[in-house]
C-alpha positions in Angstrom: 81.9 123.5 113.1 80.4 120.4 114.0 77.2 119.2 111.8 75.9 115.7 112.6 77.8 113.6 115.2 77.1 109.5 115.7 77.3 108.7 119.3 78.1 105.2 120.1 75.7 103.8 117.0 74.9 100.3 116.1 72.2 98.7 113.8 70.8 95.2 113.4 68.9 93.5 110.4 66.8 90.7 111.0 69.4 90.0 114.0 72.2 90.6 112.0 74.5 93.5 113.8 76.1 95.4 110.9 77.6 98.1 112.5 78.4 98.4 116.1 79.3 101.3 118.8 80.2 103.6 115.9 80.9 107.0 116.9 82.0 110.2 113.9 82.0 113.1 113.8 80.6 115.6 110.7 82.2 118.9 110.3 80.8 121.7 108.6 82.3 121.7 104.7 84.2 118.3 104.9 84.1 116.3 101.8 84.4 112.7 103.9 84.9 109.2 101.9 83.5 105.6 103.1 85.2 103.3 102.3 85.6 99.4 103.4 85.2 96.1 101.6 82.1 94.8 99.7 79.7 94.0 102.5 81.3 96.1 105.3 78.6 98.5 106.1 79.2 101.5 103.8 75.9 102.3 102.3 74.5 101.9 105.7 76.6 103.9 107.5 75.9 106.5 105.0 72.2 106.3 105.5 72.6 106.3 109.0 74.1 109.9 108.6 71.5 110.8 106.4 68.9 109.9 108.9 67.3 107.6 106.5 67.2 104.6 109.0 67.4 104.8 113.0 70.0 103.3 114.9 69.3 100.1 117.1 70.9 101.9 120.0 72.7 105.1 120.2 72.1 108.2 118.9 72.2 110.2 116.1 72.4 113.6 116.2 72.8 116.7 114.2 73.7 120.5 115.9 70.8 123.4 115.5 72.7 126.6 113.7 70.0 128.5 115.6 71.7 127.6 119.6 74.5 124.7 118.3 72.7 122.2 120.9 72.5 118.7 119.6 68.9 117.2 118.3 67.9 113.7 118.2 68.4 113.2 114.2 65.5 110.5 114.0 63.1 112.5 115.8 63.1 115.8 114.1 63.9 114.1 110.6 61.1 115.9 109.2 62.6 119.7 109.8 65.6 119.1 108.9 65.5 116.7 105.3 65.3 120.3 103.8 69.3 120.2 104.5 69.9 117.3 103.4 70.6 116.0 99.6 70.8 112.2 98.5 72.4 110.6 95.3 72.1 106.6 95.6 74.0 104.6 93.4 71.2 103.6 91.3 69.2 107.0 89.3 66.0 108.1 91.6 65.1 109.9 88.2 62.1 109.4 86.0 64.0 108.5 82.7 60.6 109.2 80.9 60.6 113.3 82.2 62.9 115.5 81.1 65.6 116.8 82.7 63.7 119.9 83.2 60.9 118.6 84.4 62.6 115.9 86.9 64.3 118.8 88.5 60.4 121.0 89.5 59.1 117.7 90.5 61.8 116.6 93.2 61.7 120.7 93.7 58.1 119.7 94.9 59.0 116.8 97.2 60.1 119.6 99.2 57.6 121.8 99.0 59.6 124.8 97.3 57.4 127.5 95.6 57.2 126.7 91.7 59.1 129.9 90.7 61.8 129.6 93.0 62.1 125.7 91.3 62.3 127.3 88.3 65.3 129.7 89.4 67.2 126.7 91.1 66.8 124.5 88.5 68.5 127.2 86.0 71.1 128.0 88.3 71.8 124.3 88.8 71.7 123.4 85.3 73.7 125.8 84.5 76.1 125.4 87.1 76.2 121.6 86.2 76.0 121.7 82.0 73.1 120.5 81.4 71.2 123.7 80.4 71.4 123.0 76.8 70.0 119.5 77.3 66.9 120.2 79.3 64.2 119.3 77.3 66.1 116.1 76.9 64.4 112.5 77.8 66.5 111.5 81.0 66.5 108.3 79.5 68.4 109.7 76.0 71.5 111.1 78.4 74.9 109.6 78.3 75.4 108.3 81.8 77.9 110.8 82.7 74.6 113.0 82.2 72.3 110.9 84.1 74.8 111.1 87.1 75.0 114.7 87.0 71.2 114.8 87.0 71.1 112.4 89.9 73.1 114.7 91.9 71.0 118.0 90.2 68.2 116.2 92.0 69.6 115.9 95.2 70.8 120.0 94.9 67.7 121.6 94.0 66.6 122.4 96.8 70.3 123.6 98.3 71.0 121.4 101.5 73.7 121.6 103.3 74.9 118.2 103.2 75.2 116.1 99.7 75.2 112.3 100.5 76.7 110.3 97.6 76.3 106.3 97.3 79.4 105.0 94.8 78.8 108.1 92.4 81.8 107.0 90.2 80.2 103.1 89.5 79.9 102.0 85.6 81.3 105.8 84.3 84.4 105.8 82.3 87.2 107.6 83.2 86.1 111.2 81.4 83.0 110.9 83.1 84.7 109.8 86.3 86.7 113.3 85.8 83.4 115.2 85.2 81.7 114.1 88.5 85.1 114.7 90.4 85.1 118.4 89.1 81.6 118.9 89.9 81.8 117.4 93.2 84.8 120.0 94.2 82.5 122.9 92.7 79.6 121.6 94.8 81.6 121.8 98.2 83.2 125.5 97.0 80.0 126.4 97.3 79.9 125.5 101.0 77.8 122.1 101.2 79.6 119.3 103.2 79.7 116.2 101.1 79.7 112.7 102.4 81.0 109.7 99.8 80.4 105.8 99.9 82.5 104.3 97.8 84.7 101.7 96.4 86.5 104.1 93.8 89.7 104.5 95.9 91.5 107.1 93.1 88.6 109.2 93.6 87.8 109.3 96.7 91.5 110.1 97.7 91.4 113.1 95.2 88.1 114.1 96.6 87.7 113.4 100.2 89.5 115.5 103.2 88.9 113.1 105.7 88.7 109.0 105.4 86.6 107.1 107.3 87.4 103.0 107.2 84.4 100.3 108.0 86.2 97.4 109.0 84.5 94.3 111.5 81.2 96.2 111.9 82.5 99.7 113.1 85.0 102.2 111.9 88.5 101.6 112.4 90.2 104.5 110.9 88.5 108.3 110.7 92.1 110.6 109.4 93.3 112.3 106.5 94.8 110.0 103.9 98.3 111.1 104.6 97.8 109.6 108.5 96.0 107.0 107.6 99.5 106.2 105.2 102.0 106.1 108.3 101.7 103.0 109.8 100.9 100.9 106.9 103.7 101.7 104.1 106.6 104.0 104.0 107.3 106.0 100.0 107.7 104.1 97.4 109.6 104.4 94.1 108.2 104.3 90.9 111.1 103.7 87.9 110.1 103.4 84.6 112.1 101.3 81.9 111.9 99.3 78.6 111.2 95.7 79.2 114.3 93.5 78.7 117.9 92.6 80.1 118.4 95.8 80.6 115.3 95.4 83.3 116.7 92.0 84.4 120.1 93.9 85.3 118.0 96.7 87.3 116.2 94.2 89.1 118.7 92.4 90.0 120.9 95.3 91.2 118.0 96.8 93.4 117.8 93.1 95.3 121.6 94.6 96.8 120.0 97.9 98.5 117.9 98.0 101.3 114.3 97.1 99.8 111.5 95.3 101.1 109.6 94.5 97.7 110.0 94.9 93.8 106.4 95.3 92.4 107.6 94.3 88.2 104.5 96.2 86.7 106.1 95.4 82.8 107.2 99.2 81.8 107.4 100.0 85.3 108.9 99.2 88.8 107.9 99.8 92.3 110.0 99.5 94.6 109.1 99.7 98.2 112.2 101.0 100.4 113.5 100.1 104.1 115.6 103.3 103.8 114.0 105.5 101.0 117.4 108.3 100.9 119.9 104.9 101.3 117.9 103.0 98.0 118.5 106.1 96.0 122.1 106.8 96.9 122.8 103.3 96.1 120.7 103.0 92.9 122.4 105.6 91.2 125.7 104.3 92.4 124.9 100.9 91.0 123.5 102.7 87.7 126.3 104.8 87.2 128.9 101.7 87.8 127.3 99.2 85.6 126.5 101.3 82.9 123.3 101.0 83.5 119.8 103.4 82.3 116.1 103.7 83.2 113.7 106.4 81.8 112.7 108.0 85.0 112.2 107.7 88.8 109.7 109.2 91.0 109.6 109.1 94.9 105.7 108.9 95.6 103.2 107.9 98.9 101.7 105.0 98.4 98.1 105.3 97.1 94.9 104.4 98.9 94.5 101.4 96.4 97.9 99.9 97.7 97.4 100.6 101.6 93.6 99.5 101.0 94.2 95.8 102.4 96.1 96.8 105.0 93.6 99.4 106.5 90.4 98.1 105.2 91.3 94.2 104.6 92.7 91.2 106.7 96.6 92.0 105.9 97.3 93.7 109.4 
């Protein structure tokens, strides 16, 4: 079911054009990733679909759930914010409130009755594990804490559609997982989530569909399995002790049908021109010269290693 759809969308700053004749498409309980390089027009496509700026020409719109007819986004902003949740990249939180008491006053930004605040901001602290901290200084949290406030903020008052800007910047990889988790919770719970970021390995995990800003509009809008195809075929992964017994592996892989060794120390990638041929004949070799690696996985390429290809200039 169709949400918000951008209809042939540009948008100038100061004369600058940083996006151009961009057209998407938001469907009901997506989880959809940004991404693009530093610069590309990420964070403002993002507000775009948030409504947060107009467009310099096209349209924006978003479809009524009373009749499905599309409205003019810009123009009826003010009815429809109550369906819509925000997390920018840097905190919107008062560190000097608690976490408690951030939650009833962005409950009161939109208007929400002070005891049904009170009843979201439970549920929501609950749901996210902060209960036990609430009287806490925002400012005293870990930042895995603050981030999961951030986005408490933006779900207080339960919209239908969570915008992220680069949720995973500065955390460390527990915290990463943390966010991930509750981000997955979040969309079980039937709230289509939109993500700008530059976090490739979680937006992959994350996001259903891709969308790629590239030369001021979006040049890719798929799955990440079709956005794979035309850039790089599987890969294999070997890993092996460092040493001649390496050098020998190496040098017996440059006889198969391979378009590039990655040497990665502990760990080869090789990139195949005939993925069932370079096996066949790797264990052939192996088994001839006496040779022996750890193990061998057959894997897609990631999003981080088609990234230049689908986002960069190596096309």
């Amino acid at each position: 079911m169709e949400v918000i759809q951008l209809k042939e969308v540009s948008k100038e700053y100061n004369k600058a054009t940083i996006l151009e004749h961009v057209n998407l498409l938001v469907e009901q309980g997506d989880i959809i990733g940004i991404i693009g390089q530093s610069g590309s027009g990420k964070t403002t496509l993002l507000n775009l679909i948030a409504g947060f700026v107009a467009p310099s020409s096209g349209e924006v719109v978003y479809f009524s759930k009373i009749d499905r007819q599309p409205k003019n986004l810009n123009q009826n902003f003010s009815k429809i914010k109550k369906h819509l949740g925000f997390t920018p990249q840097r905190s919107s939180f008062y560190p000097k409130l608690s976490i408690k008491e951030n939650l009833i006053h962005f409950g009161q930004l939109y208007g929400l009755e002070r005891s049904m605040i009170l009843e979201n901001a439970k549920n929501l602290l609950q749901f996210t594990g902060l209960y036990e901290h609430r009287d806490k200084l925002a400012e005293q949290l870990s930042g895995g804490m603050q981030r999961r406030l951030d986005i408490s903020c933006s779900l207080v008052h339960k919209p239908k559609i969570l915008f992220l800007d680069e949720p995973m910047a500065d955390l460390d990889p527990i915290m990463q997982e943390g966010i991930i988790q509750l981000i997955q919770e979040v969309n079980k719970q039937g709230v289509t989530v939109i993500i700008a970021s530059h976090h490739l390995e979680s937006v992959e995990r994350l996001c259903s569909q891709i969308v790629v800003v590239r030369n001021r509009t979006i040049k890719n809008y798929a799955e990440v399995d079709e956005l794979r195809k035309p850039f790089l075929k599987d890969n294999l992964v070997i890993n092996i002790k460092a040493g001649k017994e390496k050098d020998l592996l190496i040098t017996a892989l440059r006889q198969l049908p391979i378009s590039k060794i990655v040497d990665q120390g502990h760990q080869l990638v090789v990139y195949p021109e005939d993925t069932e041929g370079t096996v066949l004949g790797l264990l052939k070799i192996v088994k001839k010269e006496d040779l022996s690696f750890q193990n061998m996985d057959l894997r897609k390429p990631s999003l981080n290693e088609i990234f230049p290809f689908v986002a960069g200039n190596k096309l």
